[in-house]
Gaussian input, Z-matrix of N, CA and C with variables (Angstrom, degrees):
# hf/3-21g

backbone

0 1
 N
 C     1     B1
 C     2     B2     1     A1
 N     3     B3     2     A2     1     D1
 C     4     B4     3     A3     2     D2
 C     5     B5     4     A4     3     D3
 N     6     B6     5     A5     4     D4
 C     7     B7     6     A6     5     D5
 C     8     B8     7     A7     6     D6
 N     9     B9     8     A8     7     D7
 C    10    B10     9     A9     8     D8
 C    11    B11    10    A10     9     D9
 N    12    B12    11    A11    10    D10
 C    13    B13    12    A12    11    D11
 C    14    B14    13    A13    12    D12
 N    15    B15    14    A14    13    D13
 C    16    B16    15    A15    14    D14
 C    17    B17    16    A16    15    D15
 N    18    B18    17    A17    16    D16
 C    19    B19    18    A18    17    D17
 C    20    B20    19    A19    18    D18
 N    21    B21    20    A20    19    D19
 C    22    B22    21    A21    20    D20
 C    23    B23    22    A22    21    D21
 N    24    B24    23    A23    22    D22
 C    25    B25    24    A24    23    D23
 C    26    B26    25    A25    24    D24
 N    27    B27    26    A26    25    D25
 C    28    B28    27    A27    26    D26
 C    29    B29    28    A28    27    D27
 N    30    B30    29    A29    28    D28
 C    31    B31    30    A30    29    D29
 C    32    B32    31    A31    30    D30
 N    33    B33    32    A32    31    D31
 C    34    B34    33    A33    32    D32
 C    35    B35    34    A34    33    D33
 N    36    B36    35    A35    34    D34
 C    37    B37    36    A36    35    D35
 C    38    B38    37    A37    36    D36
 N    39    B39    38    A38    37    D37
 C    40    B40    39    A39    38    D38
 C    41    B41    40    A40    39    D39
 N    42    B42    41    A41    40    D40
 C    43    B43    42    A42    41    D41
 C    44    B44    43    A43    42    D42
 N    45    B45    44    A44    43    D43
 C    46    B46    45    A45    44    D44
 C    47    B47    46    A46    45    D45
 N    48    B48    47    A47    46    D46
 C    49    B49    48    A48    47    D47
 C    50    B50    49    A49    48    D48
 N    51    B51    50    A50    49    D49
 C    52    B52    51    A51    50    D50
 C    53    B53    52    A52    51    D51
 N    54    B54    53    A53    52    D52
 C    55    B55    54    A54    53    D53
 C    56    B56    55    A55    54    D54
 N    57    B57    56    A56    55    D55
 C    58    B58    57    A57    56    D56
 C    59    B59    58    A58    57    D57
 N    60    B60    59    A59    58    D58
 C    61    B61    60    A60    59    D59
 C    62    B62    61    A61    60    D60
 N    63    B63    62    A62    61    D61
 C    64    B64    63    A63    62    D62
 C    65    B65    64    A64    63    D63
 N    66    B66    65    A65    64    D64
 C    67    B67    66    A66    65    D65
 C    68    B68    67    A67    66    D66
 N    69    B69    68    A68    67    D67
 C    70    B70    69    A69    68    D68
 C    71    B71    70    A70    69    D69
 N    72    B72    71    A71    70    D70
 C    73    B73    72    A72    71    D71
 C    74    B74    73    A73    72    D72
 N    75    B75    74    A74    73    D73
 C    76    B76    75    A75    74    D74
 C    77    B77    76    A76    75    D75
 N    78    B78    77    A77    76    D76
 C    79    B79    78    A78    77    D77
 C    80    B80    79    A79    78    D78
 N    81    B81    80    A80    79    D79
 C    82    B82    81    A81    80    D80
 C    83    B83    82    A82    81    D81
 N    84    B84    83    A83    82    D82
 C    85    B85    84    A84    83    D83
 C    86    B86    85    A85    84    D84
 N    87    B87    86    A86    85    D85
 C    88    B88    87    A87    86    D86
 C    89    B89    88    A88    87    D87
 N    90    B90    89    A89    88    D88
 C    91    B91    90    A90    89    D89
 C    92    B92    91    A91    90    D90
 N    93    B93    92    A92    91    D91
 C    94    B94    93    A93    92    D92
 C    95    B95    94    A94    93    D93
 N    96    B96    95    A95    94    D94
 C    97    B97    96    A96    95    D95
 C    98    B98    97    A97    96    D96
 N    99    B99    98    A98    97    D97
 C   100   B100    99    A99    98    D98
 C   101   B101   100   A100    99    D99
 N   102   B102   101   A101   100   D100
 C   103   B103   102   A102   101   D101
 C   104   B104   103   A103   102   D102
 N   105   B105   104   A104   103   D103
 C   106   B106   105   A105   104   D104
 C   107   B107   106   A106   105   D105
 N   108   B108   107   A107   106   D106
 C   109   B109   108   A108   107   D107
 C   110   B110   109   A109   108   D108
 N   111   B111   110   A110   109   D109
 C   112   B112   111   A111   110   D110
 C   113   B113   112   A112   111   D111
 N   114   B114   113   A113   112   D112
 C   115   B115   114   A114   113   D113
 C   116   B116   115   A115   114   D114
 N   117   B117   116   A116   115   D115
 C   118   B118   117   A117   116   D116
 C   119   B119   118   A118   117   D117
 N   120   B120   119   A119   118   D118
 C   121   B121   120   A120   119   D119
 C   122   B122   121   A121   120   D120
 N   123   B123   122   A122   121   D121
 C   124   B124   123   A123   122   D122
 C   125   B125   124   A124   123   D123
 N   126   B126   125   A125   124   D124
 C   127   B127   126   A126   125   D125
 C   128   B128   127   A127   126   D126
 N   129   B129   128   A128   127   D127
 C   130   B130   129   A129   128   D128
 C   131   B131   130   A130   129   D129
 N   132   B132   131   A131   130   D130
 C   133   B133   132   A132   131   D131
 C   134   B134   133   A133   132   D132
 N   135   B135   134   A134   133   D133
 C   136   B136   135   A135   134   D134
 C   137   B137   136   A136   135   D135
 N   138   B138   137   A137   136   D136
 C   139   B139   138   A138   137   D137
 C   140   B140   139   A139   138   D138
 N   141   B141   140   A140   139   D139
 C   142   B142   141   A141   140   D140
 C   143   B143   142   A142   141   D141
 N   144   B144   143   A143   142   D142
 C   145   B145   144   A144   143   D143
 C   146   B146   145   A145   144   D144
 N   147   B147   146   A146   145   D145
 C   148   B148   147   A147   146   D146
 C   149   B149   148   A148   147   D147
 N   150   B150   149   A149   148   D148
 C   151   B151   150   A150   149   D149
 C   152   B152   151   A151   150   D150
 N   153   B153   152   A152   151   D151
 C   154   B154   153   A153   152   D152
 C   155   B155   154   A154   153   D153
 N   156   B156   155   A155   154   D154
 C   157   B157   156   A156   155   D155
 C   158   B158   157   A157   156   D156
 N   159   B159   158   A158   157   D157
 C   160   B160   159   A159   158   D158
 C   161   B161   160   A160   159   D159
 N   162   B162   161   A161   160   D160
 C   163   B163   162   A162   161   D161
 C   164   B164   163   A163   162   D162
 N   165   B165   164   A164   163   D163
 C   166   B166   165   A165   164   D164
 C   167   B167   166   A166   165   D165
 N   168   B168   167   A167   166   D166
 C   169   B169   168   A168   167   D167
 C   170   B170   169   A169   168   D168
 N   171   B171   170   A170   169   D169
 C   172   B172   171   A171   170   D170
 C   173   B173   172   A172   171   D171
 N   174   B174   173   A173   172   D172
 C   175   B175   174   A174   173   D173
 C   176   B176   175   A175   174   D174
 N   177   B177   176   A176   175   D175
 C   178   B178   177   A177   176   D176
 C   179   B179   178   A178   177   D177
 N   180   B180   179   A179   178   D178
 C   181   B181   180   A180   179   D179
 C   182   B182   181   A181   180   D180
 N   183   B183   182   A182   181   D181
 C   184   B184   183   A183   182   D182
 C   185   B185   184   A184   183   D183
 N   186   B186   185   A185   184   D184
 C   187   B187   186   A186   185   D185
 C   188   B188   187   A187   186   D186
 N   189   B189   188   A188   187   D187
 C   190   B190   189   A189   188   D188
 C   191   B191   190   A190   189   D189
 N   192   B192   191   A191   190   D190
 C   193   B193   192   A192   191   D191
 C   194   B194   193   A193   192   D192
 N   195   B195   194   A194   193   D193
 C   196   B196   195   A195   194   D194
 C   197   B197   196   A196   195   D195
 N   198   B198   197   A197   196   D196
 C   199   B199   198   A198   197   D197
 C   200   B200   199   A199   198   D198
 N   201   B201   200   A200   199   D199
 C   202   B202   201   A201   200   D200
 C   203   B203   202   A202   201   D201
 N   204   B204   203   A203   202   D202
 C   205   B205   204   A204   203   D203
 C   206   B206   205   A205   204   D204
 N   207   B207   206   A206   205   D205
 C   208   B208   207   A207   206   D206
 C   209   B209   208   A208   207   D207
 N   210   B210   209   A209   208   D208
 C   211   B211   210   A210   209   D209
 C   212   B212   211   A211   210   D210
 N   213   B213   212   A212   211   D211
 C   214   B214   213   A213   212   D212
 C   215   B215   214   A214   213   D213
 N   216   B216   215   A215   214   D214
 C   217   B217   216   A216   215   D215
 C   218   B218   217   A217   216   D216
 N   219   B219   218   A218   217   D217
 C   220   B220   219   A219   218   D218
 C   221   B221   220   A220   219   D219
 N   222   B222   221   A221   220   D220
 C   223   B223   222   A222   221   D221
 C   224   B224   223   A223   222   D222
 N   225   B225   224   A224   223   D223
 C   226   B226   225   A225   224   D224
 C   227   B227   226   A226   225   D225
 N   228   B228   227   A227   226   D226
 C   229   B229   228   A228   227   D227
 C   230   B230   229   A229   228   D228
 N   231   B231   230   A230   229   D229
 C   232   B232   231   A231   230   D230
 C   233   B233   232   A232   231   D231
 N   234   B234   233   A233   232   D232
 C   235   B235   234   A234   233   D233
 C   236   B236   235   A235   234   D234
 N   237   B237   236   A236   235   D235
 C   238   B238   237   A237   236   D236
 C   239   B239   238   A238   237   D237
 N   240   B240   239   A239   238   D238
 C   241   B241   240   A240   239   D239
 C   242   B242   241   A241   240   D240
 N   243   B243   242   A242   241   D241
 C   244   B244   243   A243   242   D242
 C   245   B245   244   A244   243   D243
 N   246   B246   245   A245   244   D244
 C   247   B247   246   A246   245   D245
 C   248   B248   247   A247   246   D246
 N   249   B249   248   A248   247   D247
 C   250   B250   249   A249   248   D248
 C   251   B251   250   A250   249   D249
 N   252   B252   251   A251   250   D250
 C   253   B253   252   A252   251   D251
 C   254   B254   253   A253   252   D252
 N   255   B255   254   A254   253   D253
 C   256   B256   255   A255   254   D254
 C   257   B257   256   A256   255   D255
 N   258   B258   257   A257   256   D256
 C   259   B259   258   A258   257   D257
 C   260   B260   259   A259   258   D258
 N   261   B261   260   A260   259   D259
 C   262   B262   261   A261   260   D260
 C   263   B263   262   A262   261   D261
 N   264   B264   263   A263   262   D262
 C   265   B265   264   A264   263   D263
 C   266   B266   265   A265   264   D264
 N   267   B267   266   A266   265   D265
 C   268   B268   267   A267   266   D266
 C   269   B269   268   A268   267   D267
 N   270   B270   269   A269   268   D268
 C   271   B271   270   A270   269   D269
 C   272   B272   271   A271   270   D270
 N   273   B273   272   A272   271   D271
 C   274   B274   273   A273   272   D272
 C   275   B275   274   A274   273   D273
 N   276   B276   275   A275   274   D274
 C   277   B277   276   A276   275   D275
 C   278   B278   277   A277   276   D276
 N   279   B279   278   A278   277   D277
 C   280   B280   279   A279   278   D278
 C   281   B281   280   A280   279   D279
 N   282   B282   281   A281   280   D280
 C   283   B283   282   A282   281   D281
 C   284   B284   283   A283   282   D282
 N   285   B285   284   A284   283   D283
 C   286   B286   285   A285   284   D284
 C   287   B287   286   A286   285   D285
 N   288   B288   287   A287   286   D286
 C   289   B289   288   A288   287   D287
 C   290   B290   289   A289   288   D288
 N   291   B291   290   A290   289   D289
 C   292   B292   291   A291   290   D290
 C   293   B293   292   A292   291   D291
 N   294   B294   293   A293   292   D292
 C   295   B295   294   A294   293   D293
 C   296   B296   295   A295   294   D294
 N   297   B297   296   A296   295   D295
 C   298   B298   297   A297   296   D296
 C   299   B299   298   A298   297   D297
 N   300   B300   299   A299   298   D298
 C   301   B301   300   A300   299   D299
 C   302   B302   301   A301   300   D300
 N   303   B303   302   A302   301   D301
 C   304   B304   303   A303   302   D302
 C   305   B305   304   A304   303   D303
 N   306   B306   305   A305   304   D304
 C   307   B307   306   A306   305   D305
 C   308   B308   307   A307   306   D306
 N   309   B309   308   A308   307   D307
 C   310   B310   309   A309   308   D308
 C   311   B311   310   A310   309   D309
 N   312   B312   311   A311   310   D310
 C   313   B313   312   A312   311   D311
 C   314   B314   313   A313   312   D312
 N   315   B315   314   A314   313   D313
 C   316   B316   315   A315   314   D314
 C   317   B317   316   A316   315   D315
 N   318   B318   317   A317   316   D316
 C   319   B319   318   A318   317   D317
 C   320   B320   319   A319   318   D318

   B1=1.4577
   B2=1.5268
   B3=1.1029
   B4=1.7443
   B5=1.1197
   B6=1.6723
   B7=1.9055
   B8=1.4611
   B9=1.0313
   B10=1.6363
   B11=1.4731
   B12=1.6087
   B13=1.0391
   B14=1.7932
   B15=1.4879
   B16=1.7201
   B17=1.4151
   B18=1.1806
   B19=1.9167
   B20=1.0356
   B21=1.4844
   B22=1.2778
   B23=1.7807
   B24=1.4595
   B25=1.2200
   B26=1.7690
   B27=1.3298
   B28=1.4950
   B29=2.0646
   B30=1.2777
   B31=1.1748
   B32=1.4170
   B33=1.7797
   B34=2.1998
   B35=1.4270
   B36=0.9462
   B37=1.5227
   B38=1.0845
   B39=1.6416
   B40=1.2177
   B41=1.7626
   B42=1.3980
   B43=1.3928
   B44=2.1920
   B45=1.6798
   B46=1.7449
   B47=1.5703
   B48=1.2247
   B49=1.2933
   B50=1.7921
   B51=1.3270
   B52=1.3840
   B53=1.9920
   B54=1.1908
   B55=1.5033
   B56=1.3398
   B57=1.4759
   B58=1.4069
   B59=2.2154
   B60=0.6914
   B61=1.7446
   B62=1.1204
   B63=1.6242
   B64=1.5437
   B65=2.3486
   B66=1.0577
   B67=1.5541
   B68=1.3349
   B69=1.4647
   B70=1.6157
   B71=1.8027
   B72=0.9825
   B73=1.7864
   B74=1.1774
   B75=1.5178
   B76=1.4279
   B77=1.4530
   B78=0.9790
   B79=1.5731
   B80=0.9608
   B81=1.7046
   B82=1.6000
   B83=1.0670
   B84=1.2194
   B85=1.6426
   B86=1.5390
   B87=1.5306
   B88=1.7754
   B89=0.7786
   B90=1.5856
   B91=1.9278
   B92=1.6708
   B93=1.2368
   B94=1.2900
   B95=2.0333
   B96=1.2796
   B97=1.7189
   B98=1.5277
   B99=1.0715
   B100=1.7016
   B101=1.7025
   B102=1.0020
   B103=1.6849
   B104=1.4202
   B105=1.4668
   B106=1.7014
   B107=1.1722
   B108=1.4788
   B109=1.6593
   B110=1.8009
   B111=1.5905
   B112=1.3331
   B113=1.8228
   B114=1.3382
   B115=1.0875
   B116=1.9060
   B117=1.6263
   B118=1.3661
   B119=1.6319
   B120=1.5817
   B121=1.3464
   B122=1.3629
   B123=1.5502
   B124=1.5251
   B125=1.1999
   B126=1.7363
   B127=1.3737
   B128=1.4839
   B129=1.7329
   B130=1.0258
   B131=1.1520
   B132=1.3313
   B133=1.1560
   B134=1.4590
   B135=1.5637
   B136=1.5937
   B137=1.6758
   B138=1.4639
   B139=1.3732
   B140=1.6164
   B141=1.3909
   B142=0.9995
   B143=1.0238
   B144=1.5420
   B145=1.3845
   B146=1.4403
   B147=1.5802
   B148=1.7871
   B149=1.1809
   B150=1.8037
   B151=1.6882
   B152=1.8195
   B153=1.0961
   B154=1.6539
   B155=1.3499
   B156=1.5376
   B157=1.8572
   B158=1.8805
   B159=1.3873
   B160=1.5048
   B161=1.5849
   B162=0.8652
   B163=1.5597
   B164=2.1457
   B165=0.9240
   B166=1.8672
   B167=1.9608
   B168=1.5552
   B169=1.4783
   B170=1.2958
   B171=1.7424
   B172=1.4225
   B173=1.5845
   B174=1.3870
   B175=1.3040
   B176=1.5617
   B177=0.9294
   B178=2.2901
   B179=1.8285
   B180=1.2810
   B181=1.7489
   B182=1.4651
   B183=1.6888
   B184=1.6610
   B185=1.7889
   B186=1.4269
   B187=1.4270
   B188=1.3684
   B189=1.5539
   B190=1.6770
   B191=1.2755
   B192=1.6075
   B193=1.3172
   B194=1.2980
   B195=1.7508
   B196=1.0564
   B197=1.6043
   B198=1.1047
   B199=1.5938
   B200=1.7364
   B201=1.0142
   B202=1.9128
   B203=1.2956
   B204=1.8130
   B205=1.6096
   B206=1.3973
   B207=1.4683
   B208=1.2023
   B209=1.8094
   B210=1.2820
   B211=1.6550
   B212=1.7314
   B213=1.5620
   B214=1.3114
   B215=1.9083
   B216=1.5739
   B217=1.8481
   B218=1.9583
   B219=0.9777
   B220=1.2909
   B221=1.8315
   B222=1.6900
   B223=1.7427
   B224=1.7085
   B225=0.6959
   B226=2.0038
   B227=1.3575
   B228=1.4835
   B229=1.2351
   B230=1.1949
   B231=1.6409
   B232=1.1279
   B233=1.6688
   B234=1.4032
   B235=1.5456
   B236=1.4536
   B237=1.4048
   B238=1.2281
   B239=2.0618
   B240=1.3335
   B241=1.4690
   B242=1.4207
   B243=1.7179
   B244=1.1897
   B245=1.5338
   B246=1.3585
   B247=1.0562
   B248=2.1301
   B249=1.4367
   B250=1.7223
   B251=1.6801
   B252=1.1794
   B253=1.5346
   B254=1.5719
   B255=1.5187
   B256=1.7715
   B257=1.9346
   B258=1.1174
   B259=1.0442
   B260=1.5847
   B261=1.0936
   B262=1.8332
   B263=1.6700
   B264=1.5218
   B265=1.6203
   B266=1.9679
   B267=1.3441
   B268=1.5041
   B269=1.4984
   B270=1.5346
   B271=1.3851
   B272=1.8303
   B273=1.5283
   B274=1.2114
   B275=1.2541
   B276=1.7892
   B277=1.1736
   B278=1.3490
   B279=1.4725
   B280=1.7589
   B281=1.7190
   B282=1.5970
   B283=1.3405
   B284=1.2766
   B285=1.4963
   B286=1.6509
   B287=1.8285
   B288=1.7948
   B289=1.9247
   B290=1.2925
   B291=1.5389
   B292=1.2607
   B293=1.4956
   B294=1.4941
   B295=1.3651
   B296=1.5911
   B297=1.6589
   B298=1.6245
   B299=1.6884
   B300=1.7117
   B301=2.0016
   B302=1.6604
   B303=1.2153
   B304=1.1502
   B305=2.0122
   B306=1.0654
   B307=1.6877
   B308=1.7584
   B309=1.6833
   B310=1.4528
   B311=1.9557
   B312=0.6567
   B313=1.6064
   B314=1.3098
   B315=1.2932
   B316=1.4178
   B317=1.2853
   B318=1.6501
   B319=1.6197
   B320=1.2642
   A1=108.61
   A2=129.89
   A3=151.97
   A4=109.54
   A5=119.56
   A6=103.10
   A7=93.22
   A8=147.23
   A9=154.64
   A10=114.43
   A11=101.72
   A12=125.85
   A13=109.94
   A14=104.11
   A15=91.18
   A16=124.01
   A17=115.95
   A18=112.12
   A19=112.50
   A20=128.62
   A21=131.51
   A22=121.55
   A23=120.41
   A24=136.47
   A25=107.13
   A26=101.87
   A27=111.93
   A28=107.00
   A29=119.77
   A30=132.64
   A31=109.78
   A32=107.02
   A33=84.71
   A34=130.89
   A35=115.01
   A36=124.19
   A37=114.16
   A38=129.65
   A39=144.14
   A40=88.14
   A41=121.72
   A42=116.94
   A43=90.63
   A44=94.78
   A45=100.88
   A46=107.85
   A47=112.94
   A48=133.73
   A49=114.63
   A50=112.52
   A51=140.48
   A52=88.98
   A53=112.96
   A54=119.00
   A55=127.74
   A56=110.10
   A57=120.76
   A58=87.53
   A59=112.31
   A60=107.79
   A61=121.10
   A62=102.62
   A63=118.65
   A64=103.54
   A65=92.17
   A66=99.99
   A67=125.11
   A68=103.34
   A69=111.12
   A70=100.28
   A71=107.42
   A72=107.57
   A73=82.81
   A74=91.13
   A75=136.06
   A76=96.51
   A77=134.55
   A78=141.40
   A79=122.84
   A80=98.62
   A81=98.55
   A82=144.98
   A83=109.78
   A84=130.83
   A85=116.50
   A86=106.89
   A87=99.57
   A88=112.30
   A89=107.91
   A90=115.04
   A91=104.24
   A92=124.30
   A93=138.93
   A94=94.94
   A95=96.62
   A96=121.39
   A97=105.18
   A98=120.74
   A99=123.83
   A100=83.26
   A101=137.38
   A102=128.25
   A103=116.28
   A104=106.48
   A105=100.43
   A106=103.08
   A107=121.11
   A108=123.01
   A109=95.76
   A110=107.37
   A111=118.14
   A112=115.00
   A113=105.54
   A114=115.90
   A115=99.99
   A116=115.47
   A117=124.21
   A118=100.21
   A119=119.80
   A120=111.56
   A121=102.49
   A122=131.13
   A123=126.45
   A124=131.42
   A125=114.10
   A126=128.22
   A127=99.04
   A128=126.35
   A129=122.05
   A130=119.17
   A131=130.76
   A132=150.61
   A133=110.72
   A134=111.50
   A135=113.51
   A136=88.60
   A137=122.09
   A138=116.00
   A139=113.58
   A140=132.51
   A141=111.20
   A142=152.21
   A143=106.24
   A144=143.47
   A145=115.75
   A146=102.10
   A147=104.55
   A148=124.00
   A149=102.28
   A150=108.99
   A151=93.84
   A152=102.60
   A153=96.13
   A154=125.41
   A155=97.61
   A156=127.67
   A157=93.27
   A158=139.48
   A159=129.53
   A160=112.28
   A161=132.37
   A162=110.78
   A163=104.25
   A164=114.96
   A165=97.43
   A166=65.84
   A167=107.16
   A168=128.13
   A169=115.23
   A170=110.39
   A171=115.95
   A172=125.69
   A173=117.73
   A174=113.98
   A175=97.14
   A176=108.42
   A177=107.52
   A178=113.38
   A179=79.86
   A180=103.07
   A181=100.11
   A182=105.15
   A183=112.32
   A184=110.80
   A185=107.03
   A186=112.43
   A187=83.60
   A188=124.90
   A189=115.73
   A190=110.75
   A191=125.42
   A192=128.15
   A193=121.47
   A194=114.66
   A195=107.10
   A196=106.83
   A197=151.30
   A198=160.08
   A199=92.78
   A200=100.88
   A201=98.32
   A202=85.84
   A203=124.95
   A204=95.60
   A205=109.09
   A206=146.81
   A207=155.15
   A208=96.09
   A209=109.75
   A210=106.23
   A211=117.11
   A212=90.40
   A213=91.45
   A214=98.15
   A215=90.87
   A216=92.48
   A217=84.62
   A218=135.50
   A219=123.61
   A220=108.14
   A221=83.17
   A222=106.82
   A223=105.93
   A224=123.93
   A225=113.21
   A226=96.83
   A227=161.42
   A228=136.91
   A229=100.10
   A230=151.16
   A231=154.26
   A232=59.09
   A233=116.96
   A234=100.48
   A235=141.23
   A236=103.28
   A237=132.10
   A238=121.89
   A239=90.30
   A240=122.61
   A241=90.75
   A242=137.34
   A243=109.85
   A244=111.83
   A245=133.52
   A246=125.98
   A247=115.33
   A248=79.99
   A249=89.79
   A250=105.70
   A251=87.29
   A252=100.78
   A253=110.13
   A254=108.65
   A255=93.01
   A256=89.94
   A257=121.99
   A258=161.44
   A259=96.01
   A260=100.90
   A261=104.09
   A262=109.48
   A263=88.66
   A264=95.63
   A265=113.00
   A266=99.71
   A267=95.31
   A268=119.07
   A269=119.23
   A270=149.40
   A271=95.34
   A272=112.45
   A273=125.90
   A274=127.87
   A275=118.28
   A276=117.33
   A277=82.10
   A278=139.00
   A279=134.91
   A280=93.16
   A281=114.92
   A282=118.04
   A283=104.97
   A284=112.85
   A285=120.71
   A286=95.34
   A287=98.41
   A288=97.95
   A289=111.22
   A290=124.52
   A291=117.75
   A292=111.34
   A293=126.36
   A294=114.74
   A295=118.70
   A296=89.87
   A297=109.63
   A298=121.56
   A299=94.89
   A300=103.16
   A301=87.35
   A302=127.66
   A303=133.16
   A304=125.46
   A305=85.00
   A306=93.71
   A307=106.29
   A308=95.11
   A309=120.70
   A310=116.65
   A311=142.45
   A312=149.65
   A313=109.28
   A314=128.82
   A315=161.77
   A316=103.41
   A317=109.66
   A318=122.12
   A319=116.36
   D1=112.87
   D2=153.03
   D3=-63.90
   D4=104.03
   D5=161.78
   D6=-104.77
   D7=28.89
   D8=167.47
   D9=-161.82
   D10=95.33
   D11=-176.19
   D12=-79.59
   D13=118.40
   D14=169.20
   D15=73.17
   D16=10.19
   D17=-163.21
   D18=-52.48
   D19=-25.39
   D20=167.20
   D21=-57.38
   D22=-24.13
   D23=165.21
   D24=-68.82
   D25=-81.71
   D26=-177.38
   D27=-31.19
   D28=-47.46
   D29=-177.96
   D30=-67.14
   D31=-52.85
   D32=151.75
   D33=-67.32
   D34=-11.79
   D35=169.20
   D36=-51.65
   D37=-57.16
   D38=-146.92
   D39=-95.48
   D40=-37.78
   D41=-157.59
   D42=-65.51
   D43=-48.65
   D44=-179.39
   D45=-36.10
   D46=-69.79
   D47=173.23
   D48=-24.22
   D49=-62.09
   D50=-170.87
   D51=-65.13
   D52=-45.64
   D53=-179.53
   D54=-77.05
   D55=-9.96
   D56=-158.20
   D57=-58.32
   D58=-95.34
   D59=159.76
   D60=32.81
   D61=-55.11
   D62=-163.56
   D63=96.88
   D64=15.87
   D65=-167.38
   D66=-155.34
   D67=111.67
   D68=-171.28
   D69=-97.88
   D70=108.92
   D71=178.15
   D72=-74.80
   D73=167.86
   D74=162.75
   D75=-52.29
   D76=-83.15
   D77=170.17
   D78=-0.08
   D79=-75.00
   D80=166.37
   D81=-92.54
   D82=21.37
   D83=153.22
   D84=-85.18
   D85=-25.28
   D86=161.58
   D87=-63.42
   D88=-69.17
   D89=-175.83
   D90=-28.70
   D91=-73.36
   D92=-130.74
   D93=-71.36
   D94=-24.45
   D95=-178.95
   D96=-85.32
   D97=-33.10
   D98=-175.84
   D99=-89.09
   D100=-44.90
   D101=179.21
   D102=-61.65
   D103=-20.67
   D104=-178.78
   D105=-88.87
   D106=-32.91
   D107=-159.78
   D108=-66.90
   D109=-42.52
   D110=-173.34
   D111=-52.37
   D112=-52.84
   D113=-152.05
   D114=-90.15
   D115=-6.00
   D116=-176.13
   D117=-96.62
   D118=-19.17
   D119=175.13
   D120=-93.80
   D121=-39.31
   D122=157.64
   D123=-53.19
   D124=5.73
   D125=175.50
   D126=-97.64
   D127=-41.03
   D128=-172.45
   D129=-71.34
   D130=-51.67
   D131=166.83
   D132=-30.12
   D133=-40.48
   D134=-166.06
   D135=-80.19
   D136=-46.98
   D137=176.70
   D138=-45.59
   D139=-49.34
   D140=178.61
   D141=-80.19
   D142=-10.34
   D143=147.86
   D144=-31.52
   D145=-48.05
   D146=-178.23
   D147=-113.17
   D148=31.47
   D149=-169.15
   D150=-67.49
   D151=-34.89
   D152=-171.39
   D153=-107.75
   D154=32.57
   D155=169.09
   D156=73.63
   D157=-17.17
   D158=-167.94
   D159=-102.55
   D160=108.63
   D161=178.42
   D162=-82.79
   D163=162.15
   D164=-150.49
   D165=-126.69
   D166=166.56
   D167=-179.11
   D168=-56.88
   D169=-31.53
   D170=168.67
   D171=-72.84
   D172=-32.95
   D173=-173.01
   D174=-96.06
   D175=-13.23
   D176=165.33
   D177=-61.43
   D178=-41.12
   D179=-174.95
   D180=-58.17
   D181=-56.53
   D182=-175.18
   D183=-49.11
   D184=-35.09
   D185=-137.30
   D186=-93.03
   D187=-30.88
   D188=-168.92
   D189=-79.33
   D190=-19.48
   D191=176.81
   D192=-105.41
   D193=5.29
   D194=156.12
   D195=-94.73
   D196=-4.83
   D197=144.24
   D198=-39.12
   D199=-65.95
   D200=-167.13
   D201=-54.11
   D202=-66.63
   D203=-145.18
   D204=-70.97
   D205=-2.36
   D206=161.70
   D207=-43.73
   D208=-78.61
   D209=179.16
   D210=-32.58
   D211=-48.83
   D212=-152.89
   D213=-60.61
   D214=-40.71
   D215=-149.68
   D216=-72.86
   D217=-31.22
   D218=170.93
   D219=-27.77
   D220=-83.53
   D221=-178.81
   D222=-40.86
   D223=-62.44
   D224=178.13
   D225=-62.72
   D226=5.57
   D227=156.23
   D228=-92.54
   D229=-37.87
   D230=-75.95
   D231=-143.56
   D232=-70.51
   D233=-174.36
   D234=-113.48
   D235=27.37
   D236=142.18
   D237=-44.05
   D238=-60.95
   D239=-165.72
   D240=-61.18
   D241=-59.10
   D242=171.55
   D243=-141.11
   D244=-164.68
   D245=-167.18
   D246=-69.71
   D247=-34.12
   D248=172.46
   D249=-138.69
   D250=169.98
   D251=-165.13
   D252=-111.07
   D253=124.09
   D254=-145.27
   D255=-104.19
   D256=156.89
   D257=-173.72
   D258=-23.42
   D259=-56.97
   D260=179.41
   D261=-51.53
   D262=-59.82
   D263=-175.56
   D264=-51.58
   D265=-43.51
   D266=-178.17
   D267=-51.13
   D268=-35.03
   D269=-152.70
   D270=-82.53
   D271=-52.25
   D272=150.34
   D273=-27.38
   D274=-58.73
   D275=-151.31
   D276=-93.55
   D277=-14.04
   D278=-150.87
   D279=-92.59
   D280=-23.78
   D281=-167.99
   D282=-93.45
   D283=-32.30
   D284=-177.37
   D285=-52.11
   D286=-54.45
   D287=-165.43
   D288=-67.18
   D289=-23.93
   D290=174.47
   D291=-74.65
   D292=-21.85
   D293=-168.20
   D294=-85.35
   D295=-24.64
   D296=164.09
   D297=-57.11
   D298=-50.65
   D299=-169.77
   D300=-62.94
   D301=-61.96
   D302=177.20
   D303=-13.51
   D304=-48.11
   D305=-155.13
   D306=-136.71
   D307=18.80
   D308=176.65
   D309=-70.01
   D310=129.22
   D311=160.55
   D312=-35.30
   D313=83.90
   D314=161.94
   D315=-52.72
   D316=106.71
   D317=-177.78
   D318=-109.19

């Protein structure tokens, strides 16, 4: 069972995206780097969840609020990093939430 299909795909996706310009800022090479770190510990987590094929009500619980804080801690770097959040990055964060609802733990 896969609840994150490919992240290594989705993450060139976002880099294309980030390039469409012709230009990968600094920026969005953090962002896009704070999304891998995110989504490689929400990869682990889902692994251990199914070491024993069941995921139980508690580690569902873990897994849906670590998805939120993924958004969230994205979105506070996203505008942390500068005063506004430019067009790429939004496009980023709109693909990050779709890739999440997407491939999210269906209750």
């Amino acid at each position: 069972m896969t609840l994150i299909p490919d992240p290594l795909s989705f993450l060139k996706d976002l880099i294309a995206i980030a390039k469409k310009d012709n230009i990968l800022s600094s920026e969005e090479r953090k962002l896009i780097d704070r999304i891998s770190r995110n989504l490689r510990k929400y990869e682990d987590a889902v692994n251990m969840a199914l070491e024993d094929g069941v995921i139980t009500s508690e580690e569902l619980k873990s897994l849906l609020h670590m998805q939120k804080r993924i958004v969230e801690d994205v979105t506070r770097k996203a505008e942390k990093m500068t005063d506004k959040v430019t067009e790429d990055e939004k496009i980023i964060l709109a693909r990050l939430l779709e890739y999440i609802a997407d491939h999210s733990i269906k209750v």
